[in-house]
Structures are given as structure tokens and as C-alpha cells.
C-alpha positions in Angstrom: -31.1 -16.0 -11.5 -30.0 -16.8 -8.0 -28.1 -19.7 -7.8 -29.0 -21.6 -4.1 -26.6 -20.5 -1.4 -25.7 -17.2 -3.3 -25.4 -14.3 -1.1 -26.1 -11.6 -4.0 -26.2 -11.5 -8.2 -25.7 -9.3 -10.7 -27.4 -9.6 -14.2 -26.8 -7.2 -16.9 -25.3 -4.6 -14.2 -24.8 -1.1 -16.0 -23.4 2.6 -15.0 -23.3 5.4 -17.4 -22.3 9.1 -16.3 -23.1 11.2 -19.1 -22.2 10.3 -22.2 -19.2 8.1 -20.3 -19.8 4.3 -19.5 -18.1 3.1 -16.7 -19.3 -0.4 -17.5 -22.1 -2.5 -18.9 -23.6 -6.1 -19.1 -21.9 -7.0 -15.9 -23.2 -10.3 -14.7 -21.8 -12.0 -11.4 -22.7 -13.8 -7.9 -21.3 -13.4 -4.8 -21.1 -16.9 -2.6 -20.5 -17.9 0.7 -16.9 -19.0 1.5 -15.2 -16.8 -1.6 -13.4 -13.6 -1.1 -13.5 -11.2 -4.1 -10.9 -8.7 -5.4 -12.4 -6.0 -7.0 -9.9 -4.3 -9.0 -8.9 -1.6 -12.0 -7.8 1.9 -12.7 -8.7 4.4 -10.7 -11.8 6.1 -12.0 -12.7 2.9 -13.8 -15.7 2.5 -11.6 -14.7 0.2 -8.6 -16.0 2.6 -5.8 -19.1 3.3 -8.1 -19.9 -0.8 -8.2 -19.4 -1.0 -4.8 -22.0 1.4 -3.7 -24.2 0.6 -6.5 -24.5 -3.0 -4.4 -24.6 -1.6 -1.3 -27.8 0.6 -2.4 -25.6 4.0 -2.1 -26.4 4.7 -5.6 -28.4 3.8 -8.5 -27.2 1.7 -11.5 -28.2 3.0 -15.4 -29.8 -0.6 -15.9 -29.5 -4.2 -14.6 -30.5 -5.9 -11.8 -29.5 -7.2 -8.1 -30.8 -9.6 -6.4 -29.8 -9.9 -2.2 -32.1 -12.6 -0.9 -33.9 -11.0 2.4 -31.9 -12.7 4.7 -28.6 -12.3 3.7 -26.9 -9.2 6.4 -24.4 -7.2 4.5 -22.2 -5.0 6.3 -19.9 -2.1 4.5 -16.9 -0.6 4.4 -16.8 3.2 2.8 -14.1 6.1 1.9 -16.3 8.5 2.5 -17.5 7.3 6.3 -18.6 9.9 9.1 -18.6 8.9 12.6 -19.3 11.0 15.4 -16.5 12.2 17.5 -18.5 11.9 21.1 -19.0 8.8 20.8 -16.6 6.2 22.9 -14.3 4.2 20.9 -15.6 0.4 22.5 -19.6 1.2 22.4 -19.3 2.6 18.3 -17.8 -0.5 17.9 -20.6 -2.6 19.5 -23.0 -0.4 17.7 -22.3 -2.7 14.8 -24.5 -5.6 15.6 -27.2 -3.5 15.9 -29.8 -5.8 17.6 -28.1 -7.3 20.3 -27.0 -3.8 20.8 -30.2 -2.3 21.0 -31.1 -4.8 23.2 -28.5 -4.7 25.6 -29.3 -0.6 26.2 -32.7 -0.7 26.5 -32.3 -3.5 29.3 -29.6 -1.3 30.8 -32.3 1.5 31.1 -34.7 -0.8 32.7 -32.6 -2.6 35.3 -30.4 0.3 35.9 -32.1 3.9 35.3 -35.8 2.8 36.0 -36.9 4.1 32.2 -39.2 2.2 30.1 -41.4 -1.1 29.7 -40.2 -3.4 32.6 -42.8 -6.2 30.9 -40.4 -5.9 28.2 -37.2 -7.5 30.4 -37.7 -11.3 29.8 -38.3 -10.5 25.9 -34.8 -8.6 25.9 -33.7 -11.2 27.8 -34.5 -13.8 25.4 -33.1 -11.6 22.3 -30.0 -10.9 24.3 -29.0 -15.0 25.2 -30.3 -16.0 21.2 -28.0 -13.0 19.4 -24.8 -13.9 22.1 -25.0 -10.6 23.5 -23.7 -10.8 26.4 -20.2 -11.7 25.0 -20.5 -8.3 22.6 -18.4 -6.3 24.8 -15.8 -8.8 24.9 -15.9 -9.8 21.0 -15.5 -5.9 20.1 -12.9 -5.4 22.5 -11.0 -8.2 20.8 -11.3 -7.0 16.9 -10.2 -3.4 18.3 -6.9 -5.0 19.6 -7.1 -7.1 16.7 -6.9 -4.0 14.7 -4.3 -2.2 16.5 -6.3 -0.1 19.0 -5.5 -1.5 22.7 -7.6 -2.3 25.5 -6.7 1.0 27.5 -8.0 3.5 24.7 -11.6 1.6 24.3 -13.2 4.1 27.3 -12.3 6.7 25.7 -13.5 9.4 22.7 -13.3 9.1 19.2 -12.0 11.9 19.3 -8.8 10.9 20.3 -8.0 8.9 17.8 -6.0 10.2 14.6 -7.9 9.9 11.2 -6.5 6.2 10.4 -7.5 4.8 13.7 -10.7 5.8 13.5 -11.0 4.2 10.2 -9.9 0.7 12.3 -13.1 1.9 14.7 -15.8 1.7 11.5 -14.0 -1.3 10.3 -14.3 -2.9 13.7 -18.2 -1.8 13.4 -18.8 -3.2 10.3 -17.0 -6.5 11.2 -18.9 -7.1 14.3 -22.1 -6.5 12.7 -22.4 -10.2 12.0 -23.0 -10.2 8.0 -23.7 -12.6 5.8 -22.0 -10.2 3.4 -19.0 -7.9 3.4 -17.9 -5.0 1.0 -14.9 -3.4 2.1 -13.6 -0.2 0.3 -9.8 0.1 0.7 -9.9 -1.9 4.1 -5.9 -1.7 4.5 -5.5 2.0 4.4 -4.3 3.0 7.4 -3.6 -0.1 9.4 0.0 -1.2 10.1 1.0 -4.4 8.7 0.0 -7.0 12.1 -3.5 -5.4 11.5 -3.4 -6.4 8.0 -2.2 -9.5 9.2 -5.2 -9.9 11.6 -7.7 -8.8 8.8 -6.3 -11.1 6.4 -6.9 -14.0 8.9 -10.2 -12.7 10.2 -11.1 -12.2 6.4 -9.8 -16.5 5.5 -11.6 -18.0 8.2 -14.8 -15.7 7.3 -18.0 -17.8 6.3 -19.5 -15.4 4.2 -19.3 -13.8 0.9 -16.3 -10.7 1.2 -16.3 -8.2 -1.9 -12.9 -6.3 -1.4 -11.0 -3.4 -3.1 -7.8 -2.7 -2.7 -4.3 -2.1 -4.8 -2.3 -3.9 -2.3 -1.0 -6.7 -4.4 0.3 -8.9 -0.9 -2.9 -8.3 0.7 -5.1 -9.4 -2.2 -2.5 -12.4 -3.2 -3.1 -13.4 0.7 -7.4 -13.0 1.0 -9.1 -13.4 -2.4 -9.7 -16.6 -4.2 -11.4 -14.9 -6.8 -10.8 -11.7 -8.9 -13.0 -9.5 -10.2 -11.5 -7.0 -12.9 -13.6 -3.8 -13.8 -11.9 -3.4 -17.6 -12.9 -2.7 -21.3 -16.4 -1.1 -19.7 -17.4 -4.5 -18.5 -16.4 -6.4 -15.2 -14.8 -10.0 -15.7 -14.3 -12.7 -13.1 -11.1 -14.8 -12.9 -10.4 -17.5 -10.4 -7.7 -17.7 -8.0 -5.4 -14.5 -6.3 -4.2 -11.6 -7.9 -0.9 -12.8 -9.3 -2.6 -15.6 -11.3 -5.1 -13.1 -12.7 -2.6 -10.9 -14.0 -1.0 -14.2 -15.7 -4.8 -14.9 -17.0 -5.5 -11.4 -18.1 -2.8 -11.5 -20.3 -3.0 -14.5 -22.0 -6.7 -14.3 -22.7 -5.8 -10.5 -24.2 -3.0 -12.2 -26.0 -5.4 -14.8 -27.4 -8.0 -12.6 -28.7 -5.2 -10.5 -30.4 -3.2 -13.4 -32.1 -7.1 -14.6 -33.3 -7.7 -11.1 -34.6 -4.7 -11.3 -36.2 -5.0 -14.4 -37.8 -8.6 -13.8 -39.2 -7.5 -10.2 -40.8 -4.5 -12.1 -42.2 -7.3 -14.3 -44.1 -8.7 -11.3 -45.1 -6.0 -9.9 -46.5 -5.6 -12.6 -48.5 -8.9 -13.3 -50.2 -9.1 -9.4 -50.8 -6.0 -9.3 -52.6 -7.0 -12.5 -54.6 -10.2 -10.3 -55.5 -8.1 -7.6 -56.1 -6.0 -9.6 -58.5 -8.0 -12.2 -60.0 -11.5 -10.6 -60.2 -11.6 -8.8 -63.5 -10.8 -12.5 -64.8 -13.4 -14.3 -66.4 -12.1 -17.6 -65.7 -11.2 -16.2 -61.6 -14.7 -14.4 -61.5 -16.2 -17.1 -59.5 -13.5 -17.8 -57.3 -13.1 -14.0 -56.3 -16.8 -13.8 -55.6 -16.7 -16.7 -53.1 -14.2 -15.1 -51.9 -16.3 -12.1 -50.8 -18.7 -13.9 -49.3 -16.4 -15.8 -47.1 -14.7 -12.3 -46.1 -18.6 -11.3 -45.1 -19.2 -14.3 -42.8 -15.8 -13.6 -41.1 -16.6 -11.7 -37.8 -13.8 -9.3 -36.6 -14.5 -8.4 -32.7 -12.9 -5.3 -32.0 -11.1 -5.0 -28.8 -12.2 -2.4 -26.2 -9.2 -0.2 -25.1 -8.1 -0.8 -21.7 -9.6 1.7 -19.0 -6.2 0.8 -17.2 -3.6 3.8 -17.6 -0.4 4.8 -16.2 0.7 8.3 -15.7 4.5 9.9 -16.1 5.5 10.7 -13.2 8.9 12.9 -13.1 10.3 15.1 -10.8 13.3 17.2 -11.7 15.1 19.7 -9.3 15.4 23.5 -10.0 19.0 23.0 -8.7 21.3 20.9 -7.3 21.4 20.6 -2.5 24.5 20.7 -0.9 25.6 17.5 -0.4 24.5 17.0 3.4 20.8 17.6 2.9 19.3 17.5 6.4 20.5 16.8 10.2 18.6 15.6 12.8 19.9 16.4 16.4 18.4 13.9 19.6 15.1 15.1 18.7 12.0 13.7 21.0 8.7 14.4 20.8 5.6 13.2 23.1 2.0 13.6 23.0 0.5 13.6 26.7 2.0 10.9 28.4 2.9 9.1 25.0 6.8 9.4 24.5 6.8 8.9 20.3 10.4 9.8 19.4 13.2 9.5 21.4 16.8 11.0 20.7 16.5 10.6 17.2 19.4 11.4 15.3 20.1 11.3 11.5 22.5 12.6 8.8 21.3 12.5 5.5 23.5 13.1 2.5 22.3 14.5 -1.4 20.9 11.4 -2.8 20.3 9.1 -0.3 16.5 7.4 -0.3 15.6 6.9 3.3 13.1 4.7 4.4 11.6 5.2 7.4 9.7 2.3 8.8 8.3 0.4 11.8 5.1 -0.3 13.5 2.1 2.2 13.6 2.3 4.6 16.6 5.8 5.2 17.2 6.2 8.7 15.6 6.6 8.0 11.6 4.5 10.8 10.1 5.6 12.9 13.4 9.1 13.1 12.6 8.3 13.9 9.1 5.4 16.8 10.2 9.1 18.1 12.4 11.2 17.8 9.5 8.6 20.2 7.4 7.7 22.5 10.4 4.3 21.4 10.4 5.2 19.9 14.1 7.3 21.2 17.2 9.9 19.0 18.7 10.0 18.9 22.3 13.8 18.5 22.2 16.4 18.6 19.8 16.7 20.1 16.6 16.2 19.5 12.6 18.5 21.9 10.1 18.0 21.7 6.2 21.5 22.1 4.4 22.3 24.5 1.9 20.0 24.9 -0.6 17.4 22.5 0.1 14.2 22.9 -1.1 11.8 20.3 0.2 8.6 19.0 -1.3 6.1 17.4 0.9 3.3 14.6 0.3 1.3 14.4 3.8 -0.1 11.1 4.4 -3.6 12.8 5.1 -2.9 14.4 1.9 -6.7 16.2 1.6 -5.0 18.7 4.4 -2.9 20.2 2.0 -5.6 20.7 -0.5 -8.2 22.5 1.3 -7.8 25.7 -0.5 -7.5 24.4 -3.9 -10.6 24.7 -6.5 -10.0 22.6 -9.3 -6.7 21.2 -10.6 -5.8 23.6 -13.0 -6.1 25.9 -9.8 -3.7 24.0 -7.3 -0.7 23.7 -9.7 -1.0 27.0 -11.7 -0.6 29.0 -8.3 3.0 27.6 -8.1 3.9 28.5 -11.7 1.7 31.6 -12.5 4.1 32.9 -14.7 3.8 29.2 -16.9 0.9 29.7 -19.7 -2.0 27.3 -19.3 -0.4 24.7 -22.2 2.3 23.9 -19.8 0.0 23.6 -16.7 -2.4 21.3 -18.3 0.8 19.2 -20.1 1.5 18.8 -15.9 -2.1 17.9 -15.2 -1.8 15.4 -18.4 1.1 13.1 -16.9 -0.9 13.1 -14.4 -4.0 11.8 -16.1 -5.8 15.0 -15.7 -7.6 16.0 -19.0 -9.4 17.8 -20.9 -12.2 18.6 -18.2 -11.0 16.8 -15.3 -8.4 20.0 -14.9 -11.7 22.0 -14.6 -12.9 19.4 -11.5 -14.1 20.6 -8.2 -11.0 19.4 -6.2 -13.1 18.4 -3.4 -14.8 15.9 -5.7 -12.0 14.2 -6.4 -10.9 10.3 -5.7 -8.2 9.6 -3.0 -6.0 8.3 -5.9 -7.0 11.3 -8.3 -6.0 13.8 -5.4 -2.6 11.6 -5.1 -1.6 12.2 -8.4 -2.6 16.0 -8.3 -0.4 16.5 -5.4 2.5 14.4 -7.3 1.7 16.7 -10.4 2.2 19.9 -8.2 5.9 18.4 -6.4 7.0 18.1 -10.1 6.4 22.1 -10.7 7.5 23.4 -7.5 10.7 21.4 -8.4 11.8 20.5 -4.8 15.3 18.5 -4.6 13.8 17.0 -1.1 11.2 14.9 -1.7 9.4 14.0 1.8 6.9 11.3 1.2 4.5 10.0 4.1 2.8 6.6 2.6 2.5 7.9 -0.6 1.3 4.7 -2.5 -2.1 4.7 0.2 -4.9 5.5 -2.6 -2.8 4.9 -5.7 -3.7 2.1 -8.3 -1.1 -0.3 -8.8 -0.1 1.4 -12.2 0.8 4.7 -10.6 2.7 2.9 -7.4 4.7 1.5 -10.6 5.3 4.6 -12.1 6.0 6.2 -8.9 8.9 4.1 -8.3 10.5 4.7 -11.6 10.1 8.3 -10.8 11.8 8.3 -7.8 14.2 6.0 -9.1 15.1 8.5 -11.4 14.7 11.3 -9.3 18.8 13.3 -8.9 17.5 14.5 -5.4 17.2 13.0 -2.2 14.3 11.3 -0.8 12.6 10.4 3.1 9.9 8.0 2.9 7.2 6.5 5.1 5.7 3.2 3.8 4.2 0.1 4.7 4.4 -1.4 1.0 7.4 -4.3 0.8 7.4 -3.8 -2.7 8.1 0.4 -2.3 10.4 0.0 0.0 12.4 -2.9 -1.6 12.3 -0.9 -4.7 13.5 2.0 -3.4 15.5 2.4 -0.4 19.3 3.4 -0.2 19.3 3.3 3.4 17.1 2.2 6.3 15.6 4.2 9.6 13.3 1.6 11.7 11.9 3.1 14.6 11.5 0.9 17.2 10.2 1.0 20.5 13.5 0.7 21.8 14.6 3.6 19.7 16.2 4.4 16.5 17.8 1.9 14.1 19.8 3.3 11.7 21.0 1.0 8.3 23.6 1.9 5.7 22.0 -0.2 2.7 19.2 -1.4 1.1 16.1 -2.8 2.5 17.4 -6.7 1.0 20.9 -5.7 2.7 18.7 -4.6 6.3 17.2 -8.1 6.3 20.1 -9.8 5.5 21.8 -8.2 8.4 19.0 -7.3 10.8 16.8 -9.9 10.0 13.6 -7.9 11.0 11.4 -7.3 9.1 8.5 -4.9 10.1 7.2 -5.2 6.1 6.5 -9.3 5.9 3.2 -9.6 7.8 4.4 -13.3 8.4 7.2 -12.4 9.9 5.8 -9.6 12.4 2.8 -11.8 13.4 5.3 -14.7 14.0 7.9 -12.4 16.0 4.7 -10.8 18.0 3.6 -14.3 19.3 7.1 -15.2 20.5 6.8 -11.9 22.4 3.7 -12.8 23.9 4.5 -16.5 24.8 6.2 -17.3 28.2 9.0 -20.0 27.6 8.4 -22.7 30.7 12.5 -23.3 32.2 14.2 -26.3 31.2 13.8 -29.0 33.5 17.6 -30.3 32.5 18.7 -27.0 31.6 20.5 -28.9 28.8 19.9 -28.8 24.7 18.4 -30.8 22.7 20.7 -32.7 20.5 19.3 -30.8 17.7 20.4 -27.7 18.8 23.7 -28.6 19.8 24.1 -30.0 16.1 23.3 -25.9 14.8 25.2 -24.8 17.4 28.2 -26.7 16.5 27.9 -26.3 12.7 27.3 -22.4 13.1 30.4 -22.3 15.1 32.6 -24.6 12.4 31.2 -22.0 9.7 32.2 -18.7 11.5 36.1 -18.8 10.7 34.9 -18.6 6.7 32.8 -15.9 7.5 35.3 -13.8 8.9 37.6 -14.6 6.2 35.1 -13.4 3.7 34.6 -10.3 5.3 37.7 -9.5 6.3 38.9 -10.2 2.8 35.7 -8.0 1.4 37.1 -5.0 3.8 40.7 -5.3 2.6 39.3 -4.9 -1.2 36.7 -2.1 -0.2 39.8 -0.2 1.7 42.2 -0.8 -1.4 39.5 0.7 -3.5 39.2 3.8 -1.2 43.1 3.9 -1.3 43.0 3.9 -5.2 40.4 6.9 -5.2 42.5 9.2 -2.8 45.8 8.4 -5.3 43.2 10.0 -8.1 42.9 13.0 -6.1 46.3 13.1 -5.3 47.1 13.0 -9.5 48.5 15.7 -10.9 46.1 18.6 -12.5 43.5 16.0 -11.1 41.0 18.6 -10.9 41.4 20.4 -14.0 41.2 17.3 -15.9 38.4 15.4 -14.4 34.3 17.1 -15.3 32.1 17.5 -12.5 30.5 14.2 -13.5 33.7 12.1 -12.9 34.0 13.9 -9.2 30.3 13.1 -8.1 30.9 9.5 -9.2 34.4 8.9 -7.3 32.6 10.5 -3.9 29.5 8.6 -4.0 31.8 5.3 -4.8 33.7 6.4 -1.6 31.1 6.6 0.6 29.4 3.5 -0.8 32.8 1.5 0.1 33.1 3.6 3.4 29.1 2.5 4.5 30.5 -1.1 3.2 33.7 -0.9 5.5 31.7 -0.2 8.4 29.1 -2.3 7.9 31.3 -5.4 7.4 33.3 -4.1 10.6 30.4 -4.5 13.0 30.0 -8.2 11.2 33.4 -8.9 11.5 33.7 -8.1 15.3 30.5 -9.6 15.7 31.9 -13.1 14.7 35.1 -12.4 16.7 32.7 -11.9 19.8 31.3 -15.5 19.2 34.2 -17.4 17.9 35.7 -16.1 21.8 32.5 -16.9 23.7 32.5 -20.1 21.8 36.3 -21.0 22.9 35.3 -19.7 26.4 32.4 -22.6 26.6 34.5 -24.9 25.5 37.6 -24.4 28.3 35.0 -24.0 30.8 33.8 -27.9 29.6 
């Protein structure tokens, strides 16, 4: 039953393939004003649901009820869009009438072709569906999205694979719905165009069905959650961190009642057991029975969520500077995308490479692999380094493959087919998913099949281009701890705050000004830099003070207010330098106190190779420390001076 205002329902909803459910009794309704989080495993069925309510595909039983008026617009994976067409009009195409409209007046009143009778009707359709401010509108969601003004004239064509993903979304947006499903809308877009979406998607009057396993952007957009689990799909109100709270609780509640009631059991059988051969017992053991019958025992589904086991494990050892980067630029056309970049890294560094979309991310990692030319400069693998690469359109590098059992045994044909498939198996492949047309395969299935092969080829380079885009939130998890674990050295690409915090040694932002190279972790970046590219809050908030023009003081004075921060900033720098000169003196007497150990006689016969490697990686941990508390140090210097310079001027 529809309830009044309801934009869609689902009663009874089923989807069996084979002899596998996916789910069943599913019973929901979408309303106007809610956002909805769609969310599980991958392969639990998400996708399917989605496309069984957008009409792509048929359900096994159930119903669906969309009431005739209600627009939906959606969102794919699997979208084609045609290449000729220009960027701004595909865009327009979206709200198909006033579209329509629009062209057929333009081949009236400017070619001379068709019904000229038919000009105040268009006219009419065009002022009722605000067509004439189309253009205008789609010109703004493409720079809303992260396409600017100057590319809307031209191609599709021109536009890399993500971007033209930002095109449909732009399509499906302007199409005016009532309704929205959106199938992994974030993939792809840079972190101010999630920021835009996320706005676009709170002020939104209509009912928004959403997938995605991007736990900030789902905490930020949903007020509702709906979890496709236990073959069945369940609602729970509020974001995505308060579901996981709920889920848990509920699952622990139905287990502590199971629990309890097979405690009960237990106990009347074993008062059967001992009492009923007891005349005097006999009736109290056979009420007994019949209480056990009346007691109901549900029986918990298992959970369709799983996580795989990641590992990666290098044939051997690099030498211990694994890769140098020399002024290396590259442009495309007149679009300059890296400029002098320079970069030394060392064996077991994790480098995270981040900044906005556009300024040459995945590019410097195609020039790292070979897979792109540098216009200047030059990239040199150390000794023994054997890379392994993750593309972040990572179909590309399985256009060749078959099935799964295919794609990893041609890198271990020697291996028997027990060891391949135990590969396949941590990564969720098996029995006849290893036997899967790869081309059939989910963007998170072909994630972990490309993970699967990296751990077989062995690499002790692991270069990573957004390597969570696809994955479910349990394998970004196990990810982590992989890499975490992982004796090698890793470069990463990644727009995920929670990847990057979780992983990164050390810190490359590209910015439009160039290169910015940080010794620490991403916490330690902030804490010093204070910019952070990852905290959509942050960037939108930074980008609007860009874009605002300051009006001059009329006094050219401050306010009293900021003379009171000025003044208690400058009271607090003497501490400050205290404290980090003070840290610096301790670092530099710990780095003195390591070269006395070398210095030790028959040092080197006495210490193992395991006692070496963790003096030199404490000595350049204290050297990166040295220098970054340097640049602090005469950082506060420079202000305490310009400070005492104000003052004599006064």
C-alpha cells in the first residue's frame, strides 16, 4: 500500500539467481524529503535492487508501486554515452521536455524546418518547464561538479572516463525528478564535487536512493539507511554511523534472546533427562516437554557481509632508495599537469599522493610505471625494485583476462590450481566464481581480483591509484591492514580521509602552485600545513575565501578582536620555540647515541640484520623530525623579529 506522498513502495520485493537468493520479503517506501543509503557486501544484491526499481531488470516476486507522476531519474555503473555529443547540450538532454522543446523551436526560427503553427505551443511548453534558463542551470551543475565553463563547447570525447561520469550525473540531476537512484555517485569526483553533491543532494525535495561505501559521504547525505543483509533488506533511521551502532545491538539482542531461551531448554531437558523415569517426576518431566515445544528458537541468517585477507608479501627485499623522481613535467595540449616534480622515496615509506582532481595524480603514477611519457625529467627505480600496479581505471589492465582462475594463474603457472584458487579464496573468489567470465564481474569483485594477482606477482612496490573506488567498506578495512603490514614500500592516490589517515608515512600534495613535499603522517601534515584537500568542509570553506574579494579597510586598523589574537599568539611564541628547540636537542642527542653504537667495538658482528634496519629507520625518523622542527623553529624566529620590528616602529 502506498502511503499518501510516497514517491515509490516495495512489498514483498524478491530476487533469486539460481538456486541463490539475494533477498526476499523486502518491504519499503521511498518519501519525499529522505535520502536513503543503500548498503552491504558487495555481490549482496545492492546494484541488482537498484535496477530492479529502476525497471532494468525483473524481480523473482513482489511488487512496486511508482505513482504515474512521480519522475525518477538514475544513476548507473554500467552507463554509455556517446562520444560526439558536446559536453553542455548531453547535459541539457536530461530534462528531456523542455529540451525537446527548445530544439525543435530552434529548427523553426532558425533553419526554416518543420510546423511553424507549432511555435506559440513550444512557446508555451518552453516558459511553463523554465526552459529558457536550462542552459544556464546545466552550465552551473557542470561547474558544480568539477567541469568548468570553458570545456562545456566541447566533445565528450575529451573528457577522461571519470569526468564523463560527472556529465551523466549532471544529466540525470537536471532531469527534474521526483525521484533519484544514484549508483556509486562519488566515484570519480574530487572531494569539492562531493561536497557540491552532498549539498545539492540536502537541499533536494525529493526522494534520493543512494549507494555508496563512502562512510563520510553517506554520514553527510542520508537520513535513513537501508541495509541489504541476512537475504532480506532492513531499514534503520538516521546516518551511517548510527546504523552500524543499531545493527549491532539489534544482532546482539537477538543472540543474548537465543541464548537465553536454549539456556531454558537446556534445563528442562536435563530435568527430563533426570527426573523422567520417576514415577513421582513423570508429570513434571512431561510438562516440561511441552513447554520446550511451545518455545520458538529463530535461527539467525548468516551475514552476506564478508571480508577478505588481503596480504602481500615481497619475493625479496629493494634497496633501500626505492625510486627517484628528477624535475619531471608533463602537459597535455596546452594543460601544464606536473611541473618539476621531484621526489626521493626510501624502502618503506607509504606515500600519499593527494590534491585536487586535474593536477596530474594518476599521470605521475602512469610515468612512474611507464604507461606515460614525461615531457621532461626523469623517473629511475632503485635496485631491485619490483613494482606492482593497481590503475585507477583498473578494467584496463584486465582486458585480456577470461575468468579469474585465468588472470592470476598466468603469473604463477608453475603454482598447481590448489594454490591459485587458495589466492582467489582470500579474495572471496570461490568455488565457481574462479570459473566467472571476468568481463562479468562487479567493480569491487574486479578490485579484489586485481589485489589477489599483486599478492602472487609478489611486488615490493606497491603503486596504488584510488584503490578503495569500488571496494565495500569491509575490504577498504582489510586493505589497510594489509598495507599496514605490507615490509615494502608503497605510492598511493586517494581521496578517502580515512585511507590516507590510516596509512600514510609521508605526504606529496600537488598543488597548483607545485609540489608539496611532507616528512610525516597525514595528522602531522595538518598539524603543520593545515590544508587539508581530504575534509570536504575544509576545501569548500578555503575555495569560497578564494573566490570572495575582501573590500579595503576604511581605517586600515584592527578590530580589537584581532589585536587580542595577535597579541596572545605573540606572548605564546617564546614557549613554542622552547619546546621545539628542546624537542631538536633530544632528537640530535638520540642520533648522537646511534652513531656511538656504530662506532662500538665488533658492532657489526654482534648486532643481526634486524637490530641494523631498526637503528636506520630510527635515524631517519629523528633526522625527518630534526628538520621538520627546524623549519618551525625558524618559522617562530621570523615572527618573534617581525613582531619586535612592529613594535619599535610604534
Amino acid at each position: 500500500m502506498l502511503a499518501p506522498g510516497a514517491m515509490l513502495a516495495v512489498s514483498g520485493l524478491a530476487k533469486a539467481f539460481g538456486g541463490r537468493t539475494l533477498f526476499e520479503e523486502v518491504s519499503f517506501q521511498l518519501t519525499p524529503g529522505s535520502r536513503y543509503g543503500l548498503v552491504g557486501a558487495n555481490g549482496s544484491g545492492k546494484s541488482t535492487l537498484l535496477r530492479i526499481l529502476a525497471g532494468d531488470e525483473p524481480s523473482s516476486g513482489g511488487t512496486i508501486a511508482i505513482p504515474s507522476r512521480v519522475r525518477m531519474g538514475v544513476l548507473r555503473q554500467d552507463h554509455a554515452l556517446d562520444d560526439a555529443r558536446i559536453i553542455l547540450d548531453l547535459a541539457m538532454s536530461g530534462d528531456v521536455e523542455a529540451y525537446e522543446a527548445l530544439r525543435e523551436r530552434a529548427r523553426i526560427v532558425d533553419h526554416g524546418e518543420g510546423d511553424p503553427s507549432r511555435l506559440a505551443e513550444l512557446e508555451d511548453t518552453i516558459r511553463t518547464l523554465d526552459g529558457r534558463t536550462l542552459e544556464a542551470r546545466a552550465s552551473a551543475v557542470l561547474e558544480g561538479l568539477g567541469i568548468p565553463r570553458v570545456n562545456h563547447a566541447q566533445k565528450l570525447a575529451t573528457l577522461s572516463g571519470g569526468f564523463k561520469l560527472r556529465v551523466l550525473l549532471a544529466q540525470v540531476l537536471l532531469s527534474g525528478p521526483d525521484l533519484v537512484l544514484l549508483d556509486e555517485p562519488t566515484n570519480h569526483l574530487d572531494i569539492l564535487s562531493i561536497r557540491w553533491l552532498e549539498k545539492f543532494l540536502a537541499s533536494y525535495r525529493g526522494a534520493a536512493l543512494v549507494i555508496s561505501h563512502d562512510q563520510r559521504f553517506l554520514d553527510n547525505v542520508v537520513t535513513h539507511v537501508l541495509d541489504v543483509d541476512y537475504e532480506t533488506v532492513t531499514e534503520y533511521p538516521g546516518n551511517y554511523s548510527s546504523f552500524v551502532v543499531e545493527k549491532a545491538a539489534v544482532r546482539e539482542r537477538k543472540e543474548s534472546e537465543i541464548a537465553r531461551q536454549e539456556k531454558i531448554i537446556a534445563e528442562k531437558r536435563a530435568f527430563v533427562e533426570r527426573f523422567g523415569a520417576k514415577a513421582t517426576k513423570a508429570k513434571q518431566a512431561q510438562s516440561r516437554l511441552k513447554q520446550i515445544e511451545k518455545i520458538e528458537v529463530e535461527e539467525l541468517a548468516d551475514s552476506s557481509r564478508r571480508t577478505p585477507k588481503f596480504g602481500f608479501v615481497p619475493e625479496r627485499p629493494s634497496g633501500r632508495e626505492v625510486l627517484t623522481i628528477g624535475a619531471v613535467s608533463k602537459a597535455y595540449g596546452p594543460k601544464q599537469v606536473l611541473k618539476d616534480v621531484s621526489l626521493t622515496v626510501r624502502r618503506g615509506e607509504r606515500v600519499g599522493v593527494i590534491g585536487p582532481n586535474g593536477l596530474g595524480k594518476s599521470t605521475l603514477l602512469k610515468i612512474i610505471m611507464g604507461a606515460v611519457s614525461a615531457d621532461a625529467g626523469k623517473v629511475e627505480l632503485g635496485h631491485a625494485v619490483a613494482p606492482g600496479y593497481f590503475a585507477q581505471e583498473h578494467r584496463e589492465l584486465l582486458h585480456d583476462a577470461t575468468t579469474p582462475l585465468d588472470y592470476v594463474w598466468a603469473v604463477c603457472p608453475n603454482e598447481g590450481t590448489t594454490y591459485v584458487r587458495g589466492q582467489l579464496g582470500r579474495a572471496l573468489f570461490t568455488g565457481a566464481d574462479v570459473d566467472k567470465p571476468v568481463a562479468s564481474l562487479s567493480g569491487g569483485e574486479c578490485a579484489r581480483l586485481l589485489f589477489a594477482r599483486i599478492a602472487v606477482e609478489k611486488p615490493n612496490l606497491l603503486i596504488l591509484d584510488e584503490p578503495t573506488n569500488h571496494l565495500d567498506i569491509e575490504s577498504i578495512g582489510a586493505l589497510i591492514e594489509a598495507l599496514v603490514a605490507f615490509e615494502g614500500t608503497v605510492i598511493f592516490v586517494s581521496h578517502d580521509r580515512h585511507f590516507v589517515s590510516s596509512l600514510a608515512t609521508r605526504v606529496l600534495e600537488l598543488t597548483p602552485e607545485g609540489p608539496r613535499d611532507f616528512p610525516g603522517t597525514f595528522a602531522e601534515y595538518l598539524e603543520r600545513c593545515g590544508d587539508d584537500h581530504l575534509d570536504a568542509d575544509a576545501v569548500a570553506l578555503k575555495a569560497k575565501a578564494e573566490r570572495t574579494v575582501v573590500a579595503p579597510s576604511t581605517s586600515g586598523a584592527k578590530s580589537w578582536e584581532e589585536q587580542k589574537k595577535r597579541r596572545n599568539r605573540i606572548a605564546a611564541l617564546p614557549a613554542q620555540r622552547d619546546a621545539l628547540l628542546a624537542a631538536i636537542e633530544k632528537a640530535e642527542a638520540s642520533r648522537a647515541a646511534i652513531a656511538a653504537r656504530y662506532e662500538e667495538p665488533n658492532f657489526y658482528e654482534r648486532a643481526g640484520q634486524e637490530e641494523l634496519d631498526r637503528l636506520v629507520n630510527e635515524d631517519e625518523a629523528l633526522a625527518k623530525g630534526i628538520e621538520r622542527d627546524m623549519a618551525a623553529w625558524e618559522a617562530i624566529e621570523e615572527e618573534i623579529a617581525a613582531a619586535h620590528a612592529e613594535r619599535a616602529e610604534a
